[in-house]
C-alpha positions in Angstrom: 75.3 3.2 -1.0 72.1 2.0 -2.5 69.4 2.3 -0.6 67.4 0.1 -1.8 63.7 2.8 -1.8 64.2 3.9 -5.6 60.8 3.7 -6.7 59.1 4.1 -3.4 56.3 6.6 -2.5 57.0 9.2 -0.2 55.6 12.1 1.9 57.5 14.5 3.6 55.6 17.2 5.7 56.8 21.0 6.1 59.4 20.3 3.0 59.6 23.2 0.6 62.7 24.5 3.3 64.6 23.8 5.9 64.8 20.3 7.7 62.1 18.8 5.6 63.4 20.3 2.4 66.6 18.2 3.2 64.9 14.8 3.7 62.9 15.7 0.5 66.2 16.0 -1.5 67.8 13.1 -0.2 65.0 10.5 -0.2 64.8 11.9 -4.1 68.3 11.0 -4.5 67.4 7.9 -3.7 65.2 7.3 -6.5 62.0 7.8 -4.6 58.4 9.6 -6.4 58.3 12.3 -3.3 55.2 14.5 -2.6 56.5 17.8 -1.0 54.4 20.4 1.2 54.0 23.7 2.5 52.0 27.2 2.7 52.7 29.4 0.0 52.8 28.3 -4.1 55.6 30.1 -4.9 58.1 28.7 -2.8 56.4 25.4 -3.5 56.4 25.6 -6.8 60.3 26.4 -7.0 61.4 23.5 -4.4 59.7 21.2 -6.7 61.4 22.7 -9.9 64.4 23.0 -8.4 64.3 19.0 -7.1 63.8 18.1 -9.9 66.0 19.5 -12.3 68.7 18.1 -9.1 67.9 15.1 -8.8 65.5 14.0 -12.1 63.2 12.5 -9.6 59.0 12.8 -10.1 58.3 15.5 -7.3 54.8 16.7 -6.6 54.3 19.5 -4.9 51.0 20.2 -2.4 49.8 23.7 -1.0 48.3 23.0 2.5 48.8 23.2 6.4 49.1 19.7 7.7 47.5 19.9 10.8 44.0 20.9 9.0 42.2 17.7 7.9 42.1 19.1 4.7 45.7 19.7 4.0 46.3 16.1 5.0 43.6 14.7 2.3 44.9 17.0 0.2 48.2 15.3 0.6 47.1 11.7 0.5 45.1 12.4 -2.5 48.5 13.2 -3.9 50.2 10.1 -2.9 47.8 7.7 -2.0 49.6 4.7 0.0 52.6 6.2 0.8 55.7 3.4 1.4 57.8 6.2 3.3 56.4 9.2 5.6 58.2 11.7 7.1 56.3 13.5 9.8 57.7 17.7 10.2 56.3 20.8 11.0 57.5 23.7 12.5 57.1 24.3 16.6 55.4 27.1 18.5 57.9 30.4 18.8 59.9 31.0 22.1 57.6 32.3 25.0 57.8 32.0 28.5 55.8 29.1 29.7 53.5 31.8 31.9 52.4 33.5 29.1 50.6 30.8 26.9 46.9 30.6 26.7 45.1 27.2 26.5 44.4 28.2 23.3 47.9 28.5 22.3 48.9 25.3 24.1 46.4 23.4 22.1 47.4 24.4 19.1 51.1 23.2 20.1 49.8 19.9 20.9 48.2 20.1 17.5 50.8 21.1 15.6 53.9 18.9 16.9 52.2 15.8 18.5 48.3 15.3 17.3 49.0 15.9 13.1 51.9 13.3 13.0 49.2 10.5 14.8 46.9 11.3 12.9 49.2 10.9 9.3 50.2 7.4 11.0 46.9 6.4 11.2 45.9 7.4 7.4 49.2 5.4 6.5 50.3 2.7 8.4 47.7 -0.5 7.7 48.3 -0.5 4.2 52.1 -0.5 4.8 51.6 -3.4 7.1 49.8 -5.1 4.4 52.9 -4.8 1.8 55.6 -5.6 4.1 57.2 -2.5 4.2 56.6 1.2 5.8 59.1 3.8 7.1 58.1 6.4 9.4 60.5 9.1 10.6 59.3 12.1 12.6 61.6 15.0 13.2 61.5 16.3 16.7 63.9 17.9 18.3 66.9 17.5 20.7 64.8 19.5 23.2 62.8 16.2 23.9 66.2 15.1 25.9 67.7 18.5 27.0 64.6 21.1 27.0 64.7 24.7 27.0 63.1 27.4 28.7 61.1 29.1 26.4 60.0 25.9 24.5 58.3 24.1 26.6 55.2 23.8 24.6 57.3 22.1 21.8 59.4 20.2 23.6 56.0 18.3 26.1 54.1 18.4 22.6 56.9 16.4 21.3 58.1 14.2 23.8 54.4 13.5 23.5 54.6 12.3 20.5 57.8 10.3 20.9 56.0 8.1 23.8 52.6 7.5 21.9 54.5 6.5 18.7 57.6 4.1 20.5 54.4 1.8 21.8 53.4 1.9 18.1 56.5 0.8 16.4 56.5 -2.2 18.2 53.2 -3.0 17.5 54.0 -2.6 13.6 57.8 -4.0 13.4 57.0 -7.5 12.6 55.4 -6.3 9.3 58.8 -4.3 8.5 57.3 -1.1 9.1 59.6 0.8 11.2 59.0 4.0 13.2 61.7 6.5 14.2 62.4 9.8 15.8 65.5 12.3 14.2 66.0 14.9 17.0 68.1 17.8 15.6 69.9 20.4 17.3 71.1 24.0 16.0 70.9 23.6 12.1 71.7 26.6 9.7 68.1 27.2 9.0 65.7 30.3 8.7 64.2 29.3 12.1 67.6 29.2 13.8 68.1 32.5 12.4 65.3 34.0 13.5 65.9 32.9 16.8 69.0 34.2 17.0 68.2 36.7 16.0 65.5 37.6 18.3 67.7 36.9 21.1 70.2 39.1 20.5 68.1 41.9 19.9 66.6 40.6 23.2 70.2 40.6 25.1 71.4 43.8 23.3 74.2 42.6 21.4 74.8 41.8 17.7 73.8 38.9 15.5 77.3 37.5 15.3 78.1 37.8 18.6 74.8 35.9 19.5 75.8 33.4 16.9 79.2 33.1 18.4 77.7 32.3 21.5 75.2 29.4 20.5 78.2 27.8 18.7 80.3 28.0 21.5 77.8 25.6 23.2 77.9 22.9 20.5 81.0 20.7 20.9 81.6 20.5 17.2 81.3 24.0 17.0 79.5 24.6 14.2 75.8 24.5 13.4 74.8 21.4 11.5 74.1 21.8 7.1 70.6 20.4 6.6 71.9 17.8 4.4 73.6 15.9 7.1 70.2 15.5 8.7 68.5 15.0 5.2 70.8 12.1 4.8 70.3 10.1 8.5 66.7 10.2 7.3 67.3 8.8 3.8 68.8 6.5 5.6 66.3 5.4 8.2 64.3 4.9 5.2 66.4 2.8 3.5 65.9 -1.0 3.1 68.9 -1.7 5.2 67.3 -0.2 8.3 64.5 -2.4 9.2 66.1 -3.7 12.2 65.8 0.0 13.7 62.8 1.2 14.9 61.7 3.4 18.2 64.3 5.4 18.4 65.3 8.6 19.2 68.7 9.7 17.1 70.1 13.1 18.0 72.2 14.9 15.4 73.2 17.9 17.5 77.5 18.0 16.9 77.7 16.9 20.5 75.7 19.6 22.8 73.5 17.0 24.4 76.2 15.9 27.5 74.5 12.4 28.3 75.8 9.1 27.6 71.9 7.9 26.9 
């Protein structure tokens, strides 16, 4: 399928892995100019090479933490105007709810709810003025099912899936949509690590902890990044500007409500 965004600017936060790397690839298949972010050059610098040489798309890449002011001029300055943004970035690590400092509950807020507002507002009036704008932020199935243990993400980002639905309505009528992906257990380094952590936690071994977390998802199997890379291309495409506010869960099933 065309969709209909080759030659369309886009941002996508937290995108030299994982998740964001995904959504990075696909909207590039697409035929979109994408601006890609994260911490360290190397790993920047060889997502964007590697992009690329993939796809044959124009990929910039930008250094910088996207909740600090700077690292979202330093992004804009990259891609002034973007048509398409695509709001990541990775959540707080597991930790009983008892233990967090305000500190470390600010930063939460910060990290998964404030940064993403604050990217809309930089972007959103000058899609308005041209009539088009996509805005997908990827939250997390824990907004509908939480977790012990991430709280902080899961409030910070339910937080940010109320303040935003207001704001798509206010914006729709200008075809500038805003959605929410929430993923469930994808085959990334996070979900490694956390699996990780828990086995050593539990005392058993990494494949039997792995076993375990499968054996909760109904398709039983953890989702490939692509799949999720691909709903989001998709929610940026020119055929989906009759869908906006909404929370789509790509989790193979584990989420056990009918809404």
């Amino acid at each position: 399928m065309d969709l209909g965004i080759a030659g369309r600017r886009a941002i996508v936060c937290a995108s030299s892995r994982g998740l964001g790397r995904a959504c990075a690839k696909a909207l590039a298949e697409a035929g979109c100019h994408v601006t890609i972010n994260g911490r360290t050059q190397e790993v920047v610098d060889a997502t964007v090479a590697d992009l690329h040489e993939t796809t044959g798309a124009t990929v910039v890449g930008v250094v910088a933490d996207v909740g600090d002011p700077a690292g979202q001029q330093a992004l804009l300055a990259a891609c002034p105007d973007p048509d398409i943004l695509v709001n990541n970035n990775s959540g707080p690590p597991l930790r009983d709810f008892r233990g967090l400092t305000r500190e470390q509950m600010l930063e939460g807020v910060v990290a998964n709810m404030v940064t993403a507002i604050e990217l809309t507002q930089r972007v959103i009036d000058p899609m308005v003025r041209r009539k088009f704008g996509r805005i997908v932020n990827i939250t997390s199935g824990t907004v509908k099912m939480p977790l012990a243990g991430l709280d902080l993400s899961s409030g910070a980002r339910a937080g940010l899936t109320a303040f935003l639905s207001g704001v798509a309505r206010s914006v729709a009528a200008n075809n500038v949509t805003i959605n929410f992906i929430l993923p469930g257990a994808f085959d990334t380094d996070r979900l490694r690590s956390t699996i990780e952590g828990a086995a050593k936690k539990q005392g058993t071994s990494y494949d039997e902890a792995v076993a375990k977390r499968i054996a909760t998802i109904p398709a039983r199997r953890f989702g490939d990044a692509n799949e999720l890379g691909a709903l989001c291309a998709f929610l940026c495409s020119a055929h989906a500007g009759f869908i906006t506010g909404q929370c789509l869960l790509i989790d193979g099933g584990a989420y056990p409500g009918t809404f």
